[in-house]
Structures are given as C-alpha cells and as structure tokens.
N, C-alpha and C positions, 0 to 999 in steps of 0.2 A: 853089272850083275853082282860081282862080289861085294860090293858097297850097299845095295839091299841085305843082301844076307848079315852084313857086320851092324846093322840098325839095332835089331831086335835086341843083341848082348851088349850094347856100346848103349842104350836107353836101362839096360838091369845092371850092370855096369853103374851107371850114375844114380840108381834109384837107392841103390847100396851105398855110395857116398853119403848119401843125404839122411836116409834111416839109422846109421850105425851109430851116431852119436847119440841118439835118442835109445838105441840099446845099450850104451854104454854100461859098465856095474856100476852103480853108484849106491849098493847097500852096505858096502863096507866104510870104516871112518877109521882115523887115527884116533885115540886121547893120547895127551904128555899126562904125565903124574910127576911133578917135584918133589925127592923125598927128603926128607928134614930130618935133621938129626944124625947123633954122632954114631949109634950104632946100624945105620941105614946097609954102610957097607958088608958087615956081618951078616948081616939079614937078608942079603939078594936071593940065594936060593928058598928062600922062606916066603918071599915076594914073589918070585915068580911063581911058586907052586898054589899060592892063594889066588893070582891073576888066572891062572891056565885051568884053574876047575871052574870060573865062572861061565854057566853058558853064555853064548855069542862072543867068547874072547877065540880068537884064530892066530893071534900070536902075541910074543911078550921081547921086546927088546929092549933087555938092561945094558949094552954094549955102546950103542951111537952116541949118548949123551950123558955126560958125566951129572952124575946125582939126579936122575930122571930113568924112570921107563915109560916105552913108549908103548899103547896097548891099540892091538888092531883088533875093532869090533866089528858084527853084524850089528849096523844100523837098524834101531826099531826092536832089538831083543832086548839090549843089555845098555842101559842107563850109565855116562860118566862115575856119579854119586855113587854105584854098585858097584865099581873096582875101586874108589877110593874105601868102601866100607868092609869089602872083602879082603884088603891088606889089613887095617886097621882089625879086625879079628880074628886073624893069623898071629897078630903080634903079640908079645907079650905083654900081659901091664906089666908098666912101669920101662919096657924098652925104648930108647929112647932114638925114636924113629918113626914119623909117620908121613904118609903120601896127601899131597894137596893136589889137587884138580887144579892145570892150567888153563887158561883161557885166553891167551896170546902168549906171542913171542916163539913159540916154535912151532913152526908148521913143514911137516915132513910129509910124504908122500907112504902111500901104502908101501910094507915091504914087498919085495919080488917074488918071496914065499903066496905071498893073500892075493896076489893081483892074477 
C-alpha cells in the first residue's frame, strides 16, 4: 500500500530530472575582451565604467585574467562588437589602449554573481 502511494511523486520526481535541463538559463554568455596597449592598465576604471552602462552587461571582471576583462551579457540584447565599441568611446584619443573581441582561447564559465 505504501508503494502505491510513492508512484505518483517517484513518476514527478523523475519528470523534473528530465525537464530541468531544458529550463536551464541559458541567456546569459561570457565575452573575453584583450586589452592592448600600454596605458590599458591606468584605464581599468574608465573600462569598466564604459562596460557597466551598456544595457545587457550584468558584470565586469577586470581581476581573473591579466590584460583582459571578462563581460557577462544578456544573450540577444547586447552584441560582442557593442562592448568592444563602448570601451573604444570611453577612451581617450590618442590613449594608448584598446579592447579586441576574443574568439577562442578562453572560455570561463558565468560568474556566481550572474548565475
């Protein structure tokens, strides 16, 4: 008798296994940005203040990898090309520092902040 009654939740139970990875979040993404040049390091707070007013930027991390930030987007709002062009108009002319768009080589997982 008590083996009927454990069916019902022991069957939603496994229907929850099987659904959950299809709800997984999957709108958010990392970009890397390589930053080039010698005055890159002067400029960090000037960079990340230009990364953090782009809509769908949810964080900015100048820390994990040396001459790189890492930019956690909302997939589908905000464009790679649109934080590389959002630093590059923060800059100075003539400072001698800009951000390139990576496209391999480092692949890091969302921060624990965005997930």
């Amino acid at each position: 008798m008590r083996y009927r009654e454990m069916v019902p939740f022991l069957l939603l139970l496994s229907v929850g296994y099987v659904v959950s990875p299809a709800l997984a979040d999957t709108s958010h993404e990392r970009v890397a940005l390589s930053l080039v040049g010698n005055d890159c390091s002067s400029r960090r707070q000037t960079i990340s203040l230009a990364l953090t007013q782009v809509q769908g930027v949810t964080g900015v991390d100048l820390e994990s990898v040396p001459d790189h930030v890492l930019v956690d987007i909302e997939r589908g709002v905000v464009m790679p090309e649109n934080l590389r062009a959002a630093v590059a108009e923060r800059l100075n002319v003539g400072t001698q520092c800009r951000a390139e768009i990576m496209t391999s080589c480092i692949s890091a997982s969302l921060s624990p902040e965005t997930q």
